[in-house]
C-alpha positions, 0 to 999 in steps of 0.5 A: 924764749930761749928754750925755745932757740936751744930746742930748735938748734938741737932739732937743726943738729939732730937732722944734720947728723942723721941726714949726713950718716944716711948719706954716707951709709949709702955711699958706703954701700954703692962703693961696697958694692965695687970693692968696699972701701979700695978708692982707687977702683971708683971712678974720681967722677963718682967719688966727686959727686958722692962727697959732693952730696954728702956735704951740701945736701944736708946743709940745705936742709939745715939751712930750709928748716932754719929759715923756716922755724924763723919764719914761725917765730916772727909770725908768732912776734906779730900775733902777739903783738898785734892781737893779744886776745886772740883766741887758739885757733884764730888766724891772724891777718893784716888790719883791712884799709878800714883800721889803717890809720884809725880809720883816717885816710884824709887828715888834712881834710878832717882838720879842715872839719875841726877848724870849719869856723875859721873859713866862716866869716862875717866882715864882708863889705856889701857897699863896694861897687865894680868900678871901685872894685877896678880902680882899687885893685889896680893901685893895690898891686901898684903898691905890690910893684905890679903895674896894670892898664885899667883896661886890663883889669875891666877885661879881667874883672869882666871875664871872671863875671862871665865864667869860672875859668879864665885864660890869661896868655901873652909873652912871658914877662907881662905879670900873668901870674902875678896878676891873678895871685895879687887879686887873690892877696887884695881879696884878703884869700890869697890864690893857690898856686899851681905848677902843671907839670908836662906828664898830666893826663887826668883829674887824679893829677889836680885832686890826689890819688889813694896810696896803697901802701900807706893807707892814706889819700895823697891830698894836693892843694887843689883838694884842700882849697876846694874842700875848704871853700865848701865851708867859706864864702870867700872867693877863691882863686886857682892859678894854673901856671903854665896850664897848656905845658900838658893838655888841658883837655885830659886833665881838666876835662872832668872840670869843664864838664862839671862847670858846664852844669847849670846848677851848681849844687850838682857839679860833684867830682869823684875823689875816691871809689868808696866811702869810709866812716871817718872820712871828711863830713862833706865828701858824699860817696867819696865825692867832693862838690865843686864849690861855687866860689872857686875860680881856676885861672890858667896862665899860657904861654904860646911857644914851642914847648907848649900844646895848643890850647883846643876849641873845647876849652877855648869856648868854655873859658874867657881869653885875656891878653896880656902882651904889654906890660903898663907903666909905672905910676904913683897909686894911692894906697889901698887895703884889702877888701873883703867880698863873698862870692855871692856879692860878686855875682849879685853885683854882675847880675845888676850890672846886666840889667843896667847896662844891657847891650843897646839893640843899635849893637844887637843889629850890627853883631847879627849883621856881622855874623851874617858876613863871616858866616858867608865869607869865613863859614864862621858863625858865634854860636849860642855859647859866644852869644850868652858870653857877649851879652853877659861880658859886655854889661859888666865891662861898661859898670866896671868903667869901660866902654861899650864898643870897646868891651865888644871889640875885645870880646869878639877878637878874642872869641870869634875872630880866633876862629878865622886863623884855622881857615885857609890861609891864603883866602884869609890873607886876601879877604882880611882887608876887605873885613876891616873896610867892613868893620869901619863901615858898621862900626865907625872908623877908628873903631874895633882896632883889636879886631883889625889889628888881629886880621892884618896881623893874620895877614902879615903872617901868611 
């Protein structure tokens, strides 16, 4: 090595004085040609450039040649480093993404694979029924200082029984968040929070993106949970907090497609372009499977510093309000119960078969959808229709009633809709549709649906 150094600094030193006497020899001659060596016939112009040439010109030379010959040597350090056996001749380049990170682009993910048995559990109780379900998460959050109306939490159990994604919206304050993430902690699997952020605009923001420059997938929790979900059978809550703060419909979009898929074994998002040998066991083709048992819950805030929420979400999700908080009360202690996704479902199905809604219920929704076709040229839609006939049973098997699942379901899903209309025309029919309401429901019946129409009315 050092010998190495003296033989370069002796070829820097050896091109300096060569370089500089070429030069001199030939200012020599061009002032010789004159009148050699008389300085005071040359112009000071030429003299300046000429001394100027002779003195820096071989000090960038020196100075390329330098840098250059430094350059070789570092290149030469890695080679040597990096591939010892590399034979004379072989050309040495970067390791493909590939032998990054011994083929490692997804560590948490693969430490999930080593760990699956702790996400495969068996003590699972089978015997616990919804109405317990209601009754026992209500007094477990009271234990956490969070107090809800049973009513809330049929809807919420309700509407998490019809669909994997549920809009929880109302004033700020009235324990949105802390509803959805104490549910998970009663589950004994406690809920993945997640802070939208405003600048979202696609699935790369929930799932993570590949960096470059470390050869690494960026693994957001989102993914983690989702991955580790496909190993268990727990249910699995995702709070999207201040879910509208971005658009709903860029970022989620891929997610309210996949849920649209009737069979859940296809749902599939992708997560990366290509596939690696060492990549987790249960990404296929850098594709991750939407698991069954996950539930996304948004809450929303409806302010001026929040988009609004559009029809495509609004119809794929169920809508619970939350603009009053509970008083308190003394709850009877309760422990966490554990209950696979599949149970869940099991127990909704029965609960459809049981308690399906009475046809006397059946004549007044089609009667009403034949009033709001003619005077708002709003109908249900076959979306709004399974989302009833699924809401309702399960409201009921929770503790609730009929009548009252249906108001709540039909000022949040249909009613909605009206305010998009003419405001002037809703403001003159809203009385008359209240009239009609008592006169096919009963007086003193569906008070969410008139409390939203005269409220629609108020505001115009």
């Amino acid at each position: 090595m050092r010998k190495a150094k003296r033989i370069k600094y002796a070829v820097c030193i050896t091109t300096f004085v060569i370089v500089s006497a070429l030069l001199l020899a030939a200012l020599g001659t061009y002032i010789g040609g004159e009148r050699a060596f008389d300085f005071a016939l040359v112009r000071s112009e030429t003299m300046y450039v000429c001394v100027t040439l002779a003195v820096i010109l071989p000090l960038l030379i020196v100075a390329f040649i330098f840098v250059n010959l430094r350059r070789k040597t570092h290149i030469t350090r890695i080679s040597d480093t990096s591939a010892p056996e590399v034979q004379a001749g072989d050309v040495s380049d970067e390791p493909t993404p590939e032998k990054a990170n011994n083929g490692e682009r997804f560590p948490t993910l693969i430490k999930i694979d080593r760990e699956k048995e702790k996400y495969e559990r068996s003590d699972y109780d089978e015997s616990i029924t919804l109405k317990t379900l209601c009754e026992n998460l209500r007094n477990y959050a009271a234990n956490q200082k969070l107090y809800y109306d049973i009513e809330d939490i049929r809807r919420f159990i309700a509407g998490l029984s019809v669909s994997h994604i549920m809009i929880l919206q109302g004033m700020s304050g009235t324990g949105k968040t802390s509803l959805a993430y104490v549910f998970g902690k009663y589950l004994d699997n406690p809920s993945t929070v997640i802070p939208v952020q405003p600048m979202w605009k696609e699935r790369t923001d929930l799932l993570g993106y590949y960096n470059e420059f470390t050869k690494q997938f960026n693994e957001t929790p989102l993914l983690e949970k989702m991955y580790e979900a496909n190993y268990g059978k727990d249910i699995y809550v995702t709070v999207l907090d201040e879910m509208n703060i971005a658009r709903v419909e860029y970022y989620f979009a891929e997610f309210l497609s996949m849920l649209e898929i009737p069979d859940a074994e296809k749902r599939y998002l992708t997560v990366v372009s290509n596939q690696w040998e060492k990549d987790p066991k249960l990404l296929k083709e850098g594709m991750i499977k939407l698991p069954d048992n996950m539930w996304f819950i948004g809450t929303a805030n409806n302010d001026d510093s929040t988009f609004a929420i559009s029809d495509k979400v609004y119809d794929r999700a169920m809508v619970m309000n939350l603009d009053n908080k509970a008083e308190p009360f003394i709850a009877a202690k309760e422990r966490t119960v554990h209950i696979t996704a599949e149970r869940f479902n099991a127990m909704a199905t029965a609960a459809r078969k049981e308690y399906r809604m009475t046809k006397r219920n059946e004549r007044r929704l089609e009667m009403l959808d034949k009033y709001m076709i003619e005077h708002f040229h709003v109908t249900f839609g076959n979306r709004i229709m399974t989302q009833i006939r699924k809401y309702i049973p399960v409201y009921v098997a929770c503790g609730g009633d009929e009548l009252n699942a249906l108001d709540d379901i039909l000022s949040k899903k249909v009613l909605r809709k009206i305010e998009t209309q003419n405001p002037i025309y809703v403001k003159n029919a809203a009385e008359g549709f209240c009239r009609y309401l008592d006169d096919l429901f009963g007086d003193d019946k569906m008070p969410l649906c008139k409390q939203l129409m005269r409220r629609f009315e108020k505001n115009i």
